[in-house]
C-alpha positions as CSV (number, residue, x, y, z in Angstrom):
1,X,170.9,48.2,178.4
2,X,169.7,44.9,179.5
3,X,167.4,43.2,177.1
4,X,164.1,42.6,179.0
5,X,162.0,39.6,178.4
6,X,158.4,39.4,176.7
7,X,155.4,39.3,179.2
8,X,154.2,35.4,179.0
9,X,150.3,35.4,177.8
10,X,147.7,33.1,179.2
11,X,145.8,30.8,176.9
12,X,142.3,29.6,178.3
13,X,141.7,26.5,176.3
14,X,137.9,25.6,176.6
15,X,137.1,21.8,175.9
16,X,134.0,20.5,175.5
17,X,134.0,16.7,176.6
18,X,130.8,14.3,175.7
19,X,131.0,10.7,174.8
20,X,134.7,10.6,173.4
21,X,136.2,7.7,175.5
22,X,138.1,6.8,172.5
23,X,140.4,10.1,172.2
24,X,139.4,12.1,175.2
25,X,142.3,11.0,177.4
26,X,145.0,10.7,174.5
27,X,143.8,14.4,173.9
28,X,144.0,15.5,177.2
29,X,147.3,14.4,177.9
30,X,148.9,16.0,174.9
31,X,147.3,19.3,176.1
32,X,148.4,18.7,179.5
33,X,151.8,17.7,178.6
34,X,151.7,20.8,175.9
35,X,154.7,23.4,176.5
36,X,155.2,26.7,174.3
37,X,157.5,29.9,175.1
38,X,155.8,32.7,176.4
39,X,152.8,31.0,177.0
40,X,150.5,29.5,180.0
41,X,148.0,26.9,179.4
42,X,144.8,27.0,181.2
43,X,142.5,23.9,180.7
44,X,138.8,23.9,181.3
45,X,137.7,21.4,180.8
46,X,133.8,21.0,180.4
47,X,132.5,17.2,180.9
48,X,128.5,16.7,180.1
49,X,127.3,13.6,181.9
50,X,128.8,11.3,179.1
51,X,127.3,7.8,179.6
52,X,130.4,6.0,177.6
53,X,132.9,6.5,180.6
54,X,134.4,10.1,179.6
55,X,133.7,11.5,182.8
56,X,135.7,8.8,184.7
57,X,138.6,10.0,182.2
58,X,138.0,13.6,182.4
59,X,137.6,13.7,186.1
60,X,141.5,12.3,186.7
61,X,142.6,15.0,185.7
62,X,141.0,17.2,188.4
63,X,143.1,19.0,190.8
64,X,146.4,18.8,188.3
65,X,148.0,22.6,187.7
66,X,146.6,25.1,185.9
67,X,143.5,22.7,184.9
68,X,139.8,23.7,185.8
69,X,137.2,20.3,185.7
70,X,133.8,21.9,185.1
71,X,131.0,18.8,185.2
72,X,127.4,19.1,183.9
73,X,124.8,17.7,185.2
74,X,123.3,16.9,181.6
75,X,124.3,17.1,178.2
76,X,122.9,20.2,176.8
77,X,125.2,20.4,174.0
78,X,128.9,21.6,172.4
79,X,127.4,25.6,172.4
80,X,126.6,24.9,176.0
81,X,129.6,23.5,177.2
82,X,131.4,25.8,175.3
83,X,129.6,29.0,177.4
84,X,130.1,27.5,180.8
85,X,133.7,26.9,179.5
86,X,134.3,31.2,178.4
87,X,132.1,32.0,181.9
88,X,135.6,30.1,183.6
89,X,138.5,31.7,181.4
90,X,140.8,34.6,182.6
91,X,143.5,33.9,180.3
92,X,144.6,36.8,177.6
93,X,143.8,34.9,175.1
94,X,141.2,32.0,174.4
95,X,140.9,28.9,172.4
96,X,138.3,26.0,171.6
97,X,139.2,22.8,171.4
98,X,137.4,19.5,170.7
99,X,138.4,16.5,172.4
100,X,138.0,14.3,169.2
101,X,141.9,14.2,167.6
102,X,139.9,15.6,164.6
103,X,142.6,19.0,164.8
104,X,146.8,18.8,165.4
105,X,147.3,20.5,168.9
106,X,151.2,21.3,167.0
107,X,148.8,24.0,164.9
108,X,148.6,26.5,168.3
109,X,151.5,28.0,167.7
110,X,151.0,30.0,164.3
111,X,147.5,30.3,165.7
112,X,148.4,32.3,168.8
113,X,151.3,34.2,167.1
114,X,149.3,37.4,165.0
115,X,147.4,37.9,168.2
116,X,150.9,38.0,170.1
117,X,151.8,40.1,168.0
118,X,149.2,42.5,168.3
119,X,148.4,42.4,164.6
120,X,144.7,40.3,164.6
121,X,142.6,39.7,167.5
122,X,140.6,37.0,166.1
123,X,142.2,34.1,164.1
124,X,140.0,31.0,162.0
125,X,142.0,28.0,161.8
126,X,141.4,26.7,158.6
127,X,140.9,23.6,157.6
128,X,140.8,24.5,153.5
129,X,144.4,24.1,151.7
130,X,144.3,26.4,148.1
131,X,142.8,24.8,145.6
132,X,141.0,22.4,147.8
133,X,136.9,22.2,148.9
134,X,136.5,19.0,150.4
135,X,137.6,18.7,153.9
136,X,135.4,15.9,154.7
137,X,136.8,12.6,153.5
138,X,135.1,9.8,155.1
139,X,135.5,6.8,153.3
140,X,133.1,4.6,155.1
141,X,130.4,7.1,154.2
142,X,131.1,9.0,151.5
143,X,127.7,10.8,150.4
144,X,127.2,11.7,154.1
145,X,130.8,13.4,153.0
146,X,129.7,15.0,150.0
147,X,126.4,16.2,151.6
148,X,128.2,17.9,154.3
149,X,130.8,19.7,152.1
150,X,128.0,21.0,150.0
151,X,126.4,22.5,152.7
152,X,129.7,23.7,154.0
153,X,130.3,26.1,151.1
154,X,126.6,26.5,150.9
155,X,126.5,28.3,154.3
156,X,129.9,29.8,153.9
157,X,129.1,31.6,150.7
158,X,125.6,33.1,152.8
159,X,127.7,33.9,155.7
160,X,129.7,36.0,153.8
161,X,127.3,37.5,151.7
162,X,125.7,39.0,155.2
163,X,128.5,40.2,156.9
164,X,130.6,41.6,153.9
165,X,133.5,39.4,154.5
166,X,135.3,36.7,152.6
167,X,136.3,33.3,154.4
168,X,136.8,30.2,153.9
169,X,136.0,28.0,156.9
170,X,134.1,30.5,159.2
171,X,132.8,27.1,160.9
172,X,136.5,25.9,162.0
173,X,136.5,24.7,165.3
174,X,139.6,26.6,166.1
175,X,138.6,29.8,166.7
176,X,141.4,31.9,168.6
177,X,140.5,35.2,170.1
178,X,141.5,37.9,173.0
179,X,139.3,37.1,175.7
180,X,138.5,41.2,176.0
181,X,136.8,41.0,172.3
182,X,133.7,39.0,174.0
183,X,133.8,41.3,177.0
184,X,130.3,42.5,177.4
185,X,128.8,40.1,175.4
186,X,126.4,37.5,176.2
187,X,125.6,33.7,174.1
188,X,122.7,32.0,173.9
189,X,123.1,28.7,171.5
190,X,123.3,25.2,172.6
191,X,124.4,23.2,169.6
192,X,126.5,23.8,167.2
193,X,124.8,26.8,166.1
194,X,127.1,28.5,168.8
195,X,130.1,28.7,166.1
196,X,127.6,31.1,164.4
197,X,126.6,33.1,167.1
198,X,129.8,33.8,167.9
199,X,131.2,34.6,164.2
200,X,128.5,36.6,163.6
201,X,129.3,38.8,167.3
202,X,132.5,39.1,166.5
203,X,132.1,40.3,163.3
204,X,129.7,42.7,163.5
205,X,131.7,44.0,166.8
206,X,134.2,44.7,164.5
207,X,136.9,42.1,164.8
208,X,138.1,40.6,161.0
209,X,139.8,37.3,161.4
210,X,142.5,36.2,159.5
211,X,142.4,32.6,158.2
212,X,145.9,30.6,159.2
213,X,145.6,27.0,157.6
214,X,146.0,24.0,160.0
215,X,145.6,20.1,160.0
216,X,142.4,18.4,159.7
217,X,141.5,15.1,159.9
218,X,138.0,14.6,159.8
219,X,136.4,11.6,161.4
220,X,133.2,10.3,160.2
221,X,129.0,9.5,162.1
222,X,130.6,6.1,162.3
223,X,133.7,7.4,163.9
224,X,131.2,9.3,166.6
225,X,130.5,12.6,165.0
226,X,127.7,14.6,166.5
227,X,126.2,16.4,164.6
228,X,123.1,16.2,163.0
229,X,122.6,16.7,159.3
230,X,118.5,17.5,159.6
231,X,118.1,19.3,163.1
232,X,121.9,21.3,163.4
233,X,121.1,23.3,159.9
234,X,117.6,24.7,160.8
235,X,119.4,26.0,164.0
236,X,122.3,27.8,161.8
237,X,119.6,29.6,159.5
238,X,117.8,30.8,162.6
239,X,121.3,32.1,164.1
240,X,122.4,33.7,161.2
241,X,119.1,35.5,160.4
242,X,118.5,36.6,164.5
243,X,122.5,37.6,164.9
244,X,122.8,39.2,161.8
245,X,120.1,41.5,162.5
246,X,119.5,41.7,166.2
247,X,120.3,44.3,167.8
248,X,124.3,44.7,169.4
């Protein structure tokens, strides 16, 4: 009998885009140029009125196969990018990804594979090696470091104290997922409190991840990280005490 060949998946790849002039277009043209058996990329791209000259970048790539150019009329933040972003995908399978270098695009692979497989439907990309706890290493700013990996393992040890699980970078950027696991569902956050939301709904909806490590370089306020070390954690208390507890 002739050996018949696996259906190819689609991969919406959602990717927020707000002042990164620096690595937006060297990231968009790895993704662009980005080729993997039995996969389709989709790319939607979600620009937010950046004033540094990312949308001039982002919008040369509009009209180019297979990639969607979604543009903002203000910044409202990553959460809200990233919403408008899921409202566009209809791949099988979705992705997140930052436009800031700070993860290695070569890490989809082993990402995408348990959910190929049909063994996980939700996958963390972790950005903890064994053995190791600080994955922020900046060394033109090193108590901002310290402060944030504190907090890191801080938040991670009440995450998983609420929802009964044990992980080790529940904040990773790369979260992988079947697109039907949010069917039904409906976000809310803004900021960077939307990596909790969305934990926390997946989670309780029933969907375990497995943690797959991948490469992380982390990049420091200097470098143009965003977020904000006195505003961003009162957010993430209030998400994980509503989601935890509101109703489903």
């Amino acid at each position: 009998m002739p050996l018949t060949e696996s259906p190819v998946m689609t991969v919406s790849v959602v990717i927020p885009v707000y002042n990164e002039i620096a690595t937006v277009r060297t990231a968009l043209d790895a993704l662009v140029a980005k080729r993997m058996p039995g996969y389709d990329l989709q790319l939607i791209i979600v620009e937010s009125n950046s004033t540094d000259g990312s949308r001039d970048i982002v919008l040369g790539y509009k009209g180019q196969p297979s990639v969607a150019v979604i543009l903002e009329d203000a910044p409202r933040g990553k959460g809200h990018a990233v919403r408008t972003g899921l409202a566009a995908a209809s791949g099988d399978i979705i992705i997140i990804q930052d436009a800031d270098l700070e993860y290695d695009l070569n890490d989809y692979e082993k990402l995408l594979e348990p959910i190929a497989r049909g063994e996980y439907a939700f996958v963390l990309g972790s950005r903890h090696t064994k053995g190791a706890w600080a994955i922020r290493k900046f060394t033109d700013q090193k108590l901002h470091a310290l402060a944030l990996n504190l907090a890191h393992w801080t938040f991670t040890f009440m995450i998983n104290a609420s929802l009964g699980v044990w992980l080790n970078d529940p904040f990773t950027m790369y979260k992988v997922f079947r697109r039907d696991c949010i069917k039904g569902m409906t976000f809310e956050c803004d900021r960077f409190d939307f990596d909790w939301e969305l934990l926390i709904k997946l989670v309780r909806k029933g969907y375990r991840p497995i943690e797959i490590p991948v490469s992380y370089r982390s990049r420091s306020f200097n470098e143009g990280k965003k977020v904000s070390m006195f505003r961003d954690p009162l957010t993430w208390m209030r998400a994980l005490v509503k989601y935890r507890f509101q109703r489903m």
